[in-house]
C-alpha positions, 0 to 999 in steps of 0.5 A, a space after each residue: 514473461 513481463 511484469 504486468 501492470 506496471 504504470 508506463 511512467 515507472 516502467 524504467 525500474 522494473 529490471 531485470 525481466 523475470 521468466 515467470 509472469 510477475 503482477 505490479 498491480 492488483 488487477 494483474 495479481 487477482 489474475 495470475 492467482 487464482 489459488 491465492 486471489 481470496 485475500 483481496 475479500 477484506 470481510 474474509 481477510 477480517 474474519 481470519 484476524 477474528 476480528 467482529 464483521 459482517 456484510 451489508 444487511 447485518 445489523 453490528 448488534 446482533 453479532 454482539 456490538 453495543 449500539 454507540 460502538 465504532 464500526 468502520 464500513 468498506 467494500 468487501 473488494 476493490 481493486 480499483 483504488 482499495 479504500 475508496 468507499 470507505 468510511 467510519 460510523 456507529 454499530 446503530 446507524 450503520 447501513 453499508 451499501 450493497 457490496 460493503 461490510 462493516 467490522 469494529 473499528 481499529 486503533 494503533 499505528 497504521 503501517 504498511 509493509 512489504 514481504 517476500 514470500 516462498 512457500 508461506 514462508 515470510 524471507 524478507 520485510 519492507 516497513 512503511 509508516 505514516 508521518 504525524 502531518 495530514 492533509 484531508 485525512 491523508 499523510 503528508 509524508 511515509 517513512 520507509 525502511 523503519 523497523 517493526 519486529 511486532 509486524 513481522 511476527 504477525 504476518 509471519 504467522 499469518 503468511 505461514 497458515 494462508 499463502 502455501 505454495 505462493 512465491 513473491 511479493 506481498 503488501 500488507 496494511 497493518 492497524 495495531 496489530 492486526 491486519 487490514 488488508 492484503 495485496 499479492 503484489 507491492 508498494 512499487 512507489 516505495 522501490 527505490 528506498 529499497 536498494 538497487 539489489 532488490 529486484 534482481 532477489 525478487 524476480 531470482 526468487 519467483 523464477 528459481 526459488 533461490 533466496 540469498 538475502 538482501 542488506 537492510 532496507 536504506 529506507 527515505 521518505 515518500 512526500 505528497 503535494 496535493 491539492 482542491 485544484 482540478 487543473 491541468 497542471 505542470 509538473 516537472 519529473 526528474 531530481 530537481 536542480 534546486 533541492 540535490 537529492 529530492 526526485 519528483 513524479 508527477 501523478 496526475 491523468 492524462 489531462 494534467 488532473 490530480 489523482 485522488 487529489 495528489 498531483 506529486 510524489 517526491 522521493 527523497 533521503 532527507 524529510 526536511 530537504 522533502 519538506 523545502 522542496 514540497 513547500 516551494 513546489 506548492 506555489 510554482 504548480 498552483 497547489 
């Protein structure tokens, strides 16, 4: 059986072949799993963090908020492009569009970690989190590979109470200490930094529930060239020859457009060497 959903240009990582059908996207993931496919409802996964929520059409005020608190408005399920639609307001002006809902605002660290999973049992953690450079209200830069004991905790527990009889991959996006999202699937564009053992422990895991453990994650940085231009553009793929040790991956449509703005993704072990290359890529792509 094949992994679903990966995109074709990633396609070359996927390896070895699992027996057992394997999602890499959202879509595949609410698919293949039917037991499990609830925790892509964002109210229902605030609900079980006991966090203050409710869908369009319930006024924040009479489940408690005071009129000038935050709340934050999102679509109770997406799975094409999970946070598009979101955005911040107050608990007396908020009128969230059908389909969305609002909860109380968060604040912390955002962070992003991925777990292996068997059985509601957290065997393993990937943590991701976001630079302190922006661009639009997006990071310029993730670190992967930090250490997050805090995180492990609360997903640990949390995977215990509501992922029985799930074996896998999982993604969580973490505020604070509380989580925002769930995903039965990965950050696939953090593989790499994970070492080259780690998809043969993950397909082994999912086909035969052998869980031999893995070496810590060697961890890098994932940094995003974006931009306001609508293109097309030319990017090149590859490592490039100018900047040893820095790989770069176009991600823009079919017609050379950006994706949500960012038309590259570079991997590399070095944020600054990230950084240079970054920086003389801007002005050789026309971002």
């Amino acid at each position: 059986m094949p992994f679903h959903g990966v995109p074709s240009r990633r396609a070359w990582l996927f390896r070895p072949e699992p027996a057992a059908d394997i999602a890499v996207s959202d879509a595949a993931a609410w698919r293949l799993n039917p037991r499990h496919r609830w925790v892509y409802n964002k109210l229902e996964l605030a609900l079980s963090q006991g966090l203050t929520a409710a869908p369009a059409g319930v006024d924040p005020r009479t489940m408690g908020l005071a009129a000038d608190a935050p709340v934050f408005v999102r679509p109770i399920t997406n799975l094409a492009g999970m946070s598009l639609g979101a955005y911040p307001d107050r608990a007396d002006s908020v009128a969230p569009p059908p389909g969305s809902f609002w909860s109380e605002r968060l604040t912390g660290e955002q962070s992003s970690t991925d777990c292996l999973v068997r059985d509601g049992e957290a065997l393993w953690f990937a943590h991701t989190v976001a630079g302190d450079e922006w661009v639009g209200g997006r990071p310029l830069y993730w670190r992967v590979g930090v250490e997050r004991p805090a995180n492990e905790a609360l997903i640990a527990e949390w995977v215990a109470a509501n992922l029985p009889g799930y074996a896998g991959i999982t993604n969580f996006e973490v505020i604070g200490a509380t989580i925002i999202e769930a995903h039965l699937r990965g950050s696939n564009g953090f593989y790499e930094h994970y070492g080259d053992a780690f998809l043969p422990a993950w397909v082994e895991l999912v086909d035969t529930g052998r869980w031999a453990g893995l070496d810590p994650v060697p961890g890098g940085y994932i940094l995003s060239l974006f931009t306001d231009e609508e293109g097309p553009f030319t990017v090149p793929e590859g490592e490039l020859p100018d900047h040893p040790g820095v790989t770069i991956q176009a991600d823009t449509d079919a017609a050379g457009r950006p994706t949500h703005g960012r038309i590259a993704i570079l991997r590399t072990r070095d944020r600054e060497a990230g950084r240079a290359a970054l920086e003389a890529l801007a002005g050789q792509v026309g971002a």
